[in-house]
Backbone as CSV, one residue per row, in Angstrom:
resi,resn,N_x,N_y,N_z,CA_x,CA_y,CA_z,C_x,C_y,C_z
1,UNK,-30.227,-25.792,-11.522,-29.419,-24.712,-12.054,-30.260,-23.758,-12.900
2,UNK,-31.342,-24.275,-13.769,-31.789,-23.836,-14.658,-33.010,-22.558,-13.691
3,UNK,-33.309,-23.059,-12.533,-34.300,-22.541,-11.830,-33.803,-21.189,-11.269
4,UNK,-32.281,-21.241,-10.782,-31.908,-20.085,-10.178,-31.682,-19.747,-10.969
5,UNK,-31.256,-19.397,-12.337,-30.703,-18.842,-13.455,-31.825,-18.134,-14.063
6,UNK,-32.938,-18.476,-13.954,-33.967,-17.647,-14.360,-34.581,-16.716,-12.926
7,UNK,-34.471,-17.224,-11.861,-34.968,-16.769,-10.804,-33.685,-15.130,-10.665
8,UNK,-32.438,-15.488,-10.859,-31.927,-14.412,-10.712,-32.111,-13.383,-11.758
9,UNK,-32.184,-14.088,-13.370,-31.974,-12.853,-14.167,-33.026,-13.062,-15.238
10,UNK,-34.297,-13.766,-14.917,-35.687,-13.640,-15.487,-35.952,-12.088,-15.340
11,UNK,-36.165,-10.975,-14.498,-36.694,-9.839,-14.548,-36.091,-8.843,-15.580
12,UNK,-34.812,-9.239,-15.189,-33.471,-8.056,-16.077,-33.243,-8.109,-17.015
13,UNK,-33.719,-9.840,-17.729,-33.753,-10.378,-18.996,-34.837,-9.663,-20.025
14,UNK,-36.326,-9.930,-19.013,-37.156,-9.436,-19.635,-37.661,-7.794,-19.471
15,UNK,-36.687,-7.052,-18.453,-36.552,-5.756,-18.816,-35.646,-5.047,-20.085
16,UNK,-34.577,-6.033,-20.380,-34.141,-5.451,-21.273,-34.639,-5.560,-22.873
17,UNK,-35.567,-6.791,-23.197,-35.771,-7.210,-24.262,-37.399,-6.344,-24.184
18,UNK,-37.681,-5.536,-23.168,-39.038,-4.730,-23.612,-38.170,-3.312,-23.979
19,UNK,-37.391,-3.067,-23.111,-36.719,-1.888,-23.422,-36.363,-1.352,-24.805
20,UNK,-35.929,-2.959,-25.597,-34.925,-3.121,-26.632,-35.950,-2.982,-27.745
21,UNK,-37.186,-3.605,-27.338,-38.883,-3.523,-28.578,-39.118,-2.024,-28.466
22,UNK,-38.772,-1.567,-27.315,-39.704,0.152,-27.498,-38.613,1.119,-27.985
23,UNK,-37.297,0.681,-27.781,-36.251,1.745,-28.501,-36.701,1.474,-30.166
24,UNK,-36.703,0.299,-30.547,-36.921,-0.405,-32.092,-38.151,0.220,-32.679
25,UNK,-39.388,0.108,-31.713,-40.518,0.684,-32.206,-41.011,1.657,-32.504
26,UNK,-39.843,2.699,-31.302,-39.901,4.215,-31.029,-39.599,4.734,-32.601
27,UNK,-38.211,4.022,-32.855,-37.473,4.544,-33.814,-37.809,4.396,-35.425
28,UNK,-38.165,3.059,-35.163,-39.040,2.813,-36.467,-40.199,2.986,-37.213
29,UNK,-40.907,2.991,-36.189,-42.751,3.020,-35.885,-43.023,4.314,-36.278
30,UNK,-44.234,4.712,-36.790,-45.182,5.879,-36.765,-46.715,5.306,-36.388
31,UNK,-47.214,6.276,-35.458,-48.532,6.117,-34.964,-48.638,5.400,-34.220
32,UNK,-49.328,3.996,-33.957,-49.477,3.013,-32.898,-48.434,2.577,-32.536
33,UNK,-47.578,2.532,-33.574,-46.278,1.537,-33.322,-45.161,2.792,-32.155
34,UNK,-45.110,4.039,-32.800,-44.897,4.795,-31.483,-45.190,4.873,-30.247
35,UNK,-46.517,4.307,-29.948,-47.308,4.504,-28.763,-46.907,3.255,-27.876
36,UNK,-46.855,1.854,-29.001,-46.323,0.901,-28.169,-44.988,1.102,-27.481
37,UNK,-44.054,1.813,-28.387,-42.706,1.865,-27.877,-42.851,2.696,-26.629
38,UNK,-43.770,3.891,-26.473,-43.622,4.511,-25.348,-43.963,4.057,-24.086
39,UNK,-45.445,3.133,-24.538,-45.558,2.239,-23.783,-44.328,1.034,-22.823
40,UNK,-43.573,0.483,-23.872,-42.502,-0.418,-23.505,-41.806,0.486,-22.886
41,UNK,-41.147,1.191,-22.939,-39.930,2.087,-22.679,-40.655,2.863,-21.521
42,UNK,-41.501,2.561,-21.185,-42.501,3.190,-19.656,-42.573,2.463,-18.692
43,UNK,-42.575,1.181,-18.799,-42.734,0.041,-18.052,-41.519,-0.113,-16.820
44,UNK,-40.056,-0.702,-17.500,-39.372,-0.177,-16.898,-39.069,0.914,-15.866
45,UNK,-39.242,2.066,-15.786,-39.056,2.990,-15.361,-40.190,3.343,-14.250
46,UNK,-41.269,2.609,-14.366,-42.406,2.388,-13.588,-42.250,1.310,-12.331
47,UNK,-42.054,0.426,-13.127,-40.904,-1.001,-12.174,-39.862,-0.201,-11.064
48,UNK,-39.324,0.339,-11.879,-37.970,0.951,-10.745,-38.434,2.386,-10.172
49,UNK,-39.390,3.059,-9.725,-39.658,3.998,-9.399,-40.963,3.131,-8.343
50,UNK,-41.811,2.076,-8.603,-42.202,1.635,-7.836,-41.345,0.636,-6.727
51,UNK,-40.263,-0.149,-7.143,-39.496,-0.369,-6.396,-38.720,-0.023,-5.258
52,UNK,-38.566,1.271,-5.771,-37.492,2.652,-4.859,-38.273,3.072,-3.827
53,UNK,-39.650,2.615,-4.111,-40.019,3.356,-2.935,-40.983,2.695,-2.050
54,UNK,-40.756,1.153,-2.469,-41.326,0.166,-1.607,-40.789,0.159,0.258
């Protein structure tokens, strides 16, 4: 149980909890800590734009 449960929502899990560090970092952060968030909050969107067009 434990195997499909991560197999289905391991990716979406850990898309949302980078998403959730770069909104936090964006917002909080100055300087590096900005850069990481843009970083995080890039990833995503990289994922699904490489996906779309597999």
């Amino acid at each position: 149980m434990k195997k499909s449960f991560l197999k289905l929502w391991g990716m979406p899990i850990l898309l949302a909890v980078l998403s959730l560090f770069g909104l936090i970092a964006a917002l909080l952060g100055e300087g590096w800590l900005d850069l990481l968030g843009w970083l995080a909050l890039s990833v995503p969107l990289v994922l699904i734009i490489r996906n779309y067009y597999k």
